[in-house]
N, C-alpha and C positions, 0 to 999 in steps of 0.2 A: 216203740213208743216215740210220738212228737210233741216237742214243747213248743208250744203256742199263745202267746195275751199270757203267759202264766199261767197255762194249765199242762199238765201231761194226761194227753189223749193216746189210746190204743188204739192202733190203726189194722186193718184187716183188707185185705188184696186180693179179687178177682183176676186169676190168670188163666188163659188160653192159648196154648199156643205159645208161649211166653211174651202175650200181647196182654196189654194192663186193660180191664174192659170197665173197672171200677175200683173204688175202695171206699172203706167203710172209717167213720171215728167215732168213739165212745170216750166215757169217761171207764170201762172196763172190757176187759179182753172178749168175755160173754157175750154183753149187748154189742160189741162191734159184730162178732159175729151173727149175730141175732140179727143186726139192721142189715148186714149184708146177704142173708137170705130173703128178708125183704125186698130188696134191690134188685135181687136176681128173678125173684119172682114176679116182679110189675114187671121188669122189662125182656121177660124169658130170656135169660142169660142163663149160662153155663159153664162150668171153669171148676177151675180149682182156688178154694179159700186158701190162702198162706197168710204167714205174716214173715217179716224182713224187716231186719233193721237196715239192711242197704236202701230199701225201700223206703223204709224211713225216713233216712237221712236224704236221700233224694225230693220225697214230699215235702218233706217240712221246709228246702230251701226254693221249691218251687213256690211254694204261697209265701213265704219271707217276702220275695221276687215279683211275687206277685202276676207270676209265667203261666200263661196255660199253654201245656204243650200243642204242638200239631195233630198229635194223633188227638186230643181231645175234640179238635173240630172237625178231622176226621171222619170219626167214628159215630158223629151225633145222629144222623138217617138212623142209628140201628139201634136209638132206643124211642122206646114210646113218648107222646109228642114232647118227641126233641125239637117241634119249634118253640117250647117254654124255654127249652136249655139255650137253644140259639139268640132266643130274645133278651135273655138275662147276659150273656155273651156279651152285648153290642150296648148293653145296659151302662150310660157313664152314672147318672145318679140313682135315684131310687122311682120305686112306683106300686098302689100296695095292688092287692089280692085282684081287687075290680077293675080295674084299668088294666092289669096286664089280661084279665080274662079278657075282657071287651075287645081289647087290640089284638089277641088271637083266635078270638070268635068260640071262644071255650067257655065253661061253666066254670064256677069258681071252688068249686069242690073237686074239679076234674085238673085244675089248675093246683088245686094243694097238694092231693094224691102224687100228683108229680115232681113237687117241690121237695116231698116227706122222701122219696125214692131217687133223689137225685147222686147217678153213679161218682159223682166227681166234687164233692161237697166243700165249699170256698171257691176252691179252682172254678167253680159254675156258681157264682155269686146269687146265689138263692137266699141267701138271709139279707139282700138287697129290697126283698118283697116286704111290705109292713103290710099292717090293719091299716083300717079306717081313721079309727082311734084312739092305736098306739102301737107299739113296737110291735107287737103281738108277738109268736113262742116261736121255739128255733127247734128241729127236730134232724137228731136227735141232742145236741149240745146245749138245749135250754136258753129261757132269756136273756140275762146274765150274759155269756158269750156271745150271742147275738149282740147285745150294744156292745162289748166291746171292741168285735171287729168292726162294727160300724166306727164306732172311735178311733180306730186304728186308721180304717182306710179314710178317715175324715171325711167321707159321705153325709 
């Protein structure tokens, strides 16, 4: 479990090879796993789900840090269009749904699908993305947590 804004999320871990290909965070141990078959299935992955509190405690001070690791940029060719992931990457403010589809030549449903299954969730600032107009929802952590890592990272 990682403590975040004041919340304790359950974290769930994609490994292969003992290489991190993803992880998951919920508000319960369940849906983490739930969202991480999700993830594994938009972007045909394969592994093994664990959970780790080494893990843990490792994540939790990466996003503190505000670190994306190497292997996250790495690894991005090998998921489905990780040029959302790449563009959110390079992202210093915000930009919502339309404008990021337009700048990558995608549809904007093809753009959320992506957003919703994203393997590295904060560490790939995807709650960076709003509506037209207004915050709009954070999947899977809800709106709530969406503003207030936006409040956090003063975006």
């Amino acid at each position: 479990m990682i403590r975040l804004l004041g919340y304790e999320l359950y974290c769930t871990y994609l490994l292969e090879n003992n290489s991190l290909l993803a992880y998951s965070l919920h508000y319960s141990k369940e849906e983490s796993t739930e969202h991480m078959r999700k993830i594994m299935d938009y972007h045909r992955l394969s592994g093994n789900i664990v959970t780790s509190n080494k893990l843990d405690e490792w994540l939790e001070e990466q996003i503190k840090n505000r670190n994306v690791p190497e292997f996250v940029w790495e690894n991005l060719p090998y998921y489905k269009n990780h040029e959302v992931y790449e563009y959110l990457l390079n992202l210093k403010g915000t930009a919502t749904y339309p404008e990021l589809a337009e700048e990558l030549g995608k549809g904007v449903r093809e753009v959320i699908a992506t957003l919703k299954r994203n393997p590295f969730l904060i560490l790939i600032p995807c709650h960076r993305v709003l509506g037209k107009r207004d915050i709009s929802g954070y999947t899977p952590l809800g709106k709530e947590f969406k503003e207030k890592l936006l409040e956090h990272e003063k975006v």
